[in-house]
C-alpha positions as CSV (number, residue, x, y, z in Angstrom):
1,X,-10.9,-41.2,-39.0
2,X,-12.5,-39.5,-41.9
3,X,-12.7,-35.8,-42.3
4,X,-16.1,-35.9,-41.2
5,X,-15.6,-37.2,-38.1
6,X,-12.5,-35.3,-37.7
7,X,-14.4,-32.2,-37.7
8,X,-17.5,-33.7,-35.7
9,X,-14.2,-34.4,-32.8
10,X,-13.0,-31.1,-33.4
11,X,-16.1,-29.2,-33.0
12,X,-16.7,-31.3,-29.7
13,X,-13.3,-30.6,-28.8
14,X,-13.5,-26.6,-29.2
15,X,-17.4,-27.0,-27.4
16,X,-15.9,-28.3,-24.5
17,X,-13.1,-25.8,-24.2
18,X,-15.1,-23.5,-24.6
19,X,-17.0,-24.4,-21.9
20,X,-14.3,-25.5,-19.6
21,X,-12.9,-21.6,-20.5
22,X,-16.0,-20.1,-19.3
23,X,-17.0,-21.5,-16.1
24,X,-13.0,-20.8,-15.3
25,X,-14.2,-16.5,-16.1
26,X,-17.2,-17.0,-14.0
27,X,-15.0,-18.2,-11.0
28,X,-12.2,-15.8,-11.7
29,X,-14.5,-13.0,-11.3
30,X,-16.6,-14.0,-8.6
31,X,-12.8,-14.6,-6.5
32,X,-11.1,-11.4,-8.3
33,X,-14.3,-9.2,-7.4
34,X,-13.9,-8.2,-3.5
35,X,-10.3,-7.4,-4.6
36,X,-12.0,-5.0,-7.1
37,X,-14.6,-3.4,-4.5
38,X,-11.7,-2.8,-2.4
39,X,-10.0,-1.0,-4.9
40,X,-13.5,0.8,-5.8
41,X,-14.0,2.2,-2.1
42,X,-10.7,3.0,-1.6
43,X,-10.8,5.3,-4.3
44,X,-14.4,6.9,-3.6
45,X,-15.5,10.1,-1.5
46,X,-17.1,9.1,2.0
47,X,-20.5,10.8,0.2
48,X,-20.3,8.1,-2.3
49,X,-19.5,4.9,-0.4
50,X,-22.9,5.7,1.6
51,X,-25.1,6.3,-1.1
52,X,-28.0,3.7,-0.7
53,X,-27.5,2.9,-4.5
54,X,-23.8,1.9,-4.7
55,X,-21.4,2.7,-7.8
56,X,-19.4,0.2,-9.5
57,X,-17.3,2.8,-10.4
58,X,-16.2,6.1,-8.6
59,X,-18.0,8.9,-10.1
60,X,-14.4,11.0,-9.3
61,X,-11.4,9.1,-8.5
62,X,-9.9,10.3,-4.7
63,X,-6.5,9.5,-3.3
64,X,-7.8,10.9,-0.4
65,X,-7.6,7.8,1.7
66,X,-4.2,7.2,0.6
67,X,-2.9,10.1,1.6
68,X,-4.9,9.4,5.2
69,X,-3.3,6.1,5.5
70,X,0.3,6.9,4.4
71,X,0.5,10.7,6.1
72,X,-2.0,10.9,9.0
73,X,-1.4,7.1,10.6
74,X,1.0,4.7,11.3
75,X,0.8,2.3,8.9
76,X,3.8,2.4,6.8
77,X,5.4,1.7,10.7
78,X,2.4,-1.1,11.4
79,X,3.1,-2.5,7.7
80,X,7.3,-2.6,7.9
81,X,6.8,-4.3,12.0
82,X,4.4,-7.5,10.0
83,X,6.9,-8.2,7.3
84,X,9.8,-7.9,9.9
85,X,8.5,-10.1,12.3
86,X,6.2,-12.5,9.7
87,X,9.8,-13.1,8.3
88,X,11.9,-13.3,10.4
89,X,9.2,-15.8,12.7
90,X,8.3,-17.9,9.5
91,X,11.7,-18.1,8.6
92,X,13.4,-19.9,12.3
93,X,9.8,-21.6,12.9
94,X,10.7,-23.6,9.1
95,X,14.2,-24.2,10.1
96,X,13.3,-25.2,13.8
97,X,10.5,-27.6,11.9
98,X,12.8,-28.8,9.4
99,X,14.7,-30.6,12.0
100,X,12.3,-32.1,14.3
101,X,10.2,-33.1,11.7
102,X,12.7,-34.8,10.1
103,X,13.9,-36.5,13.6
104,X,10.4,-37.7,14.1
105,X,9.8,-39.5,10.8
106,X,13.3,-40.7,9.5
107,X,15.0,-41.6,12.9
108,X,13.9,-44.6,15.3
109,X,13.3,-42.4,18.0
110,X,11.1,-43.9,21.0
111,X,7.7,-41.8,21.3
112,X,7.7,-40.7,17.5
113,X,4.1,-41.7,17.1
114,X,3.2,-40.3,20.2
115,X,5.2,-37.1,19.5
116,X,3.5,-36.5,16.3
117,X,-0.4,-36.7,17.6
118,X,0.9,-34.4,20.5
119,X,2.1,-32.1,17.6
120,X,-1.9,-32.0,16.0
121,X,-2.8,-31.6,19.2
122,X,-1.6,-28.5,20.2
123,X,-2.0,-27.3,16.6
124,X,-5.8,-28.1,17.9
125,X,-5.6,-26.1,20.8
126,X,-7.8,-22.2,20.2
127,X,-5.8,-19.8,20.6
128,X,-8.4,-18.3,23.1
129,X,-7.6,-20.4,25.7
130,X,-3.8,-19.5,25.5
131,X,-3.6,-15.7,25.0
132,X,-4.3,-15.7,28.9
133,X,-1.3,-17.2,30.4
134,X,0.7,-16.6,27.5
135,X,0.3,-12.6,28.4
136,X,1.1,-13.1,32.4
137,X,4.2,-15.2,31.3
138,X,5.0,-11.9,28.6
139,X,4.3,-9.4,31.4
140,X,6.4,-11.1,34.1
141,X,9.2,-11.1,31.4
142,X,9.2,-8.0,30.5
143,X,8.3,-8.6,27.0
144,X,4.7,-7.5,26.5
145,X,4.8,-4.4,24.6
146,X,7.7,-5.5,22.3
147,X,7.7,-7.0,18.7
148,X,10.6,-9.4,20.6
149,X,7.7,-10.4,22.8
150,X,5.4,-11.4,19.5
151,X,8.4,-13.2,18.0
152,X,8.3,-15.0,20.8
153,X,4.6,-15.8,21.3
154,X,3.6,-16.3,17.4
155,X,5.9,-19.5,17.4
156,X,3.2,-21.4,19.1
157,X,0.8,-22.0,16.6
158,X,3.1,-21.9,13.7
159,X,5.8,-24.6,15.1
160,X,3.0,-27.4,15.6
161,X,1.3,-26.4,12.3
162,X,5.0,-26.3,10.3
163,X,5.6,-30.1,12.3
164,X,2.2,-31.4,11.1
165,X,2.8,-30.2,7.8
166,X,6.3,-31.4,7.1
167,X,5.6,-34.5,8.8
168,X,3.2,-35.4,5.7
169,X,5.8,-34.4,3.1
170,X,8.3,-35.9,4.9
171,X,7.0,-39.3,5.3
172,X,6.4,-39.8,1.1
173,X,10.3,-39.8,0.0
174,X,11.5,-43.2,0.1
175,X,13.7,-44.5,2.2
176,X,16.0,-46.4,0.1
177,X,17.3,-43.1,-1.5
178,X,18.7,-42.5,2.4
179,X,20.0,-45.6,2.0
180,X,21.4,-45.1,-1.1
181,X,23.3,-41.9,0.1
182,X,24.2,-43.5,3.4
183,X,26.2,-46.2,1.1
184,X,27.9,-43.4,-0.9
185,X,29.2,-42.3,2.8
186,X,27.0,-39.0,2.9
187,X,26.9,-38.0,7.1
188,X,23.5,-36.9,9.1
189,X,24.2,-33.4,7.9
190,X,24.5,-33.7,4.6
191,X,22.4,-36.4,4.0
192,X,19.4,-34.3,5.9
193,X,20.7,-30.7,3.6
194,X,22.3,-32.3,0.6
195,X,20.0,-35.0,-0.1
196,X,16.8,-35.1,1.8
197,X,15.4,-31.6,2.2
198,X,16.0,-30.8,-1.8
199,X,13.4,-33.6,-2.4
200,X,11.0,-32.2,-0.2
201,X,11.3,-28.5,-1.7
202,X,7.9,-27.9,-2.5
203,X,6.4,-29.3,1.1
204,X,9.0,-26.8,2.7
205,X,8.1,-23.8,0.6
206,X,4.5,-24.4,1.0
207,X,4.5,-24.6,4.4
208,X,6.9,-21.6,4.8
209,X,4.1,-19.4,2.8
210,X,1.4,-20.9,4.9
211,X,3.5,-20.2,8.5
212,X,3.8,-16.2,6.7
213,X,0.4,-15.9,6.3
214,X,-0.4,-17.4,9.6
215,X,1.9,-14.4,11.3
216,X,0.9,-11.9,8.7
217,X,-2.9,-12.1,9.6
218,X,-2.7,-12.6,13.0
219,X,-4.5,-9.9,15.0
220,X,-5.3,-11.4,18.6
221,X,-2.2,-11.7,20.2
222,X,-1.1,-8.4,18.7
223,X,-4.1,-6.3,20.3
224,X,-3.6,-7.9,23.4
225,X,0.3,-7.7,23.2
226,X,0.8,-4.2,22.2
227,X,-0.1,-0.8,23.7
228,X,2.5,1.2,21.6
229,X,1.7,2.2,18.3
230,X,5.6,2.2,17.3
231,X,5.0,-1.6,17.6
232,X,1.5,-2.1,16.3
233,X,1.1,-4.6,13.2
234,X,-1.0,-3.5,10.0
235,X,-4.0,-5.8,11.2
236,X,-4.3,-3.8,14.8
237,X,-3.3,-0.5,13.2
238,X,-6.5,-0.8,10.8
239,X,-8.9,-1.9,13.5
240,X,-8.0,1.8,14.6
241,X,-9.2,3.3,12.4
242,X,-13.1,2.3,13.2
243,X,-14.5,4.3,15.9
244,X,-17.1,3.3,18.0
245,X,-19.7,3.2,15.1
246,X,-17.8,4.9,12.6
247,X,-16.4,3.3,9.7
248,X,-13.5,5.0,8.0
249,X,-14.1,2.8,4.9
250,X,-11.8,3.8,1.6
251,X,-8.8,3.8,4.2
252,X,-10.1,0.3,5.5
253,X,-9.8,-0.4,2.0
254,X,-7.1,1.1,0.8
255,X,-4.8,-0.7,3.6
256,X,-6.7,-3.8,3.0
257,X,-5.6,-3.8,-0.2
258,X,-2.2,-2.8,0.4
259,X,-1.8,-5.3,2.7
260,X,-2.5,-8.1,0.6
261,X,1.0,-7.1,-1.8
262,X,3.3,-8.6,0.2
263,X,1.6,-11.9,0.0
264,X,1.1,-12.0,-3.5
265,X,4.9,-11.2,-3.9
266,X,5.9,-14.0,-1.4
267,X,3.4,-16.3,-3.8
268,X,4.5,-15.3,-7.0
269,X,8.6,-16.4,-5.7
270,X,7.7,-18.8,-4.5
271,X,5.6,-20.8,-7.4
272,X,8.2,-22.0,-9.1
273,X,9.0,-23.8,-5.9
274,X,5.3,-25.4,-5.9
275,X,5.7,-28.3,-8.0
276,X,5.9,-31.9,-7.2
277,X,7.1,-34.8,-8.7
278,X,10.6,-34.0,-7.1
279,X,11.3,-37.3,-6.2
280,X,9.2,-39.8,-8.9
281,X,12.6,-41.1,-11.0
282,X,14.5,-41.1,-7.8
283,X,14.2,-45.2,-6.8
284,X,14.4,-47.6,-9.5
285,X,13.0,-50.7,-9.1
């Protein structure tokens, strides 16, 4: 290649990076933007947010809402009872999934198949047509009213989603690296913990973040669950704060915004756990 055409290639090269760079700032702030109007209302006067012409930027910067949502609700209460019970709910429902999931696609169990489209199925299944019967069966209980009760309840839509999910992952590792550690005389237990699951590390993390956000954002079955505000969850507490026709919209947006931290921080962990190519050198052959 002569130094012509080298710099012809180069020129081509930077064009198209260039290019590549831009539409990538175009997208970033068209998906970074409602995060920033959040942040803008959240830090505006009521006056302001319903001007007919709207600001960009707050002509005075209030903390007003801030101090609303932190001082004159419950939220910091609604905000602590979703990471407890998004945790603690994501946390068994991946441990619970782990196991079946790994029962119904690495063991010759009769019904497998069958098992797993019953799985999708109830996955399928709107929630609307269980929060019904699901509330009789909490109040005959005894554990409406009770984040024990939601802990209970929120299970069934992540455990068939967590099973569908893992079921996928599951079904790409080969099987001859089972076989290879059942020669070197690993057990069920620590061929499924030692060898198995550790390949599958990015499936089970992603799904884990998914089954968090799942609970996190849920706000049916809390509204319906809960009376007490001790045991409200962020996504009920905010829906409080409208009023009949009334808006209170910098809190709205302040919590909103607030709300979305713990998610980001659960994502940001977790990343380094989002990689595949875990088990591609594993077989030879």
């Amino acid at each position: 290649m002569t130094g012509v055409e080298r710099k012809k290639y180069n020129w081509r090269r930077n064009r198209g990076m260039a290019a590549a760079y831009l539409v990538l700032a175009v997208f970033l702030v068209f998906s970074l933007f409602p995060i920033y109007w959040m942040l803008n209302t959240s830090l505006k006067s009521d006056t302001e947010i319903y001007e007919k012409v709207p600001t960009f930027f707050p002509r005075e910067v209030k903390l007003d809402a801030y101090h609303k949502l932190f001082f004159e609700t419950t939220f910091p209460r609604a905000l602590l009872n979703s990471i407890l019970l998004a945790t603690v709910v994501s946390l068994v429902t991946i441990f619970v999934c782990m196991l079946a999931s790994y029962a119904i696609t690495r063991t010759k169990m009769r019904g497998s198949a069958a098992m797993s489209r019953g799985v999708l199925y109830t996955y399928l299944l709107p929630r609307t047509m269980l929060f019904i019967p699901l509330y009789m069966l909490a109040v005959k209980m005894g554990i409406n009213n009770s984040l024990f009760g939601l802990g209970l309840i929120y299970p069934t839509f992540t455990i068939p989603y967590a099973i569908w999910m893992l079921i996928a992952y599951f079904k790409t590792v080969p099987k001859e690296v089972e076989e290879a550690a059942v020669m070197d005389g690993c057990g069920p237990w620590k061929l499924m913990f030692k060898v198995f699951f550790p390949l599958v590390i990015p499936g089970i993390v992603s799904t884990l973040i998914f089954c968090f956000t799942l609970c996190w954002n849920e706000y049916l079955y809390s509204v319906i669950m809960i009376n007490d505000s001790a045991y409200k969850t962020f996504p009920t507490m905010l829906s409080e704060l409208i009023v009949d026709d009334v808006f209170a919209w910098a809190p709205l947006m302040a919590g909103s915004l607030i709300s979305c931290i713990p998610i980001l921080v659960v994502y940001s962990f977790s990343s380094k756990n989002l990689t595949g190519g875990f088990t591609s050198g594993s077989v030879k052959g």
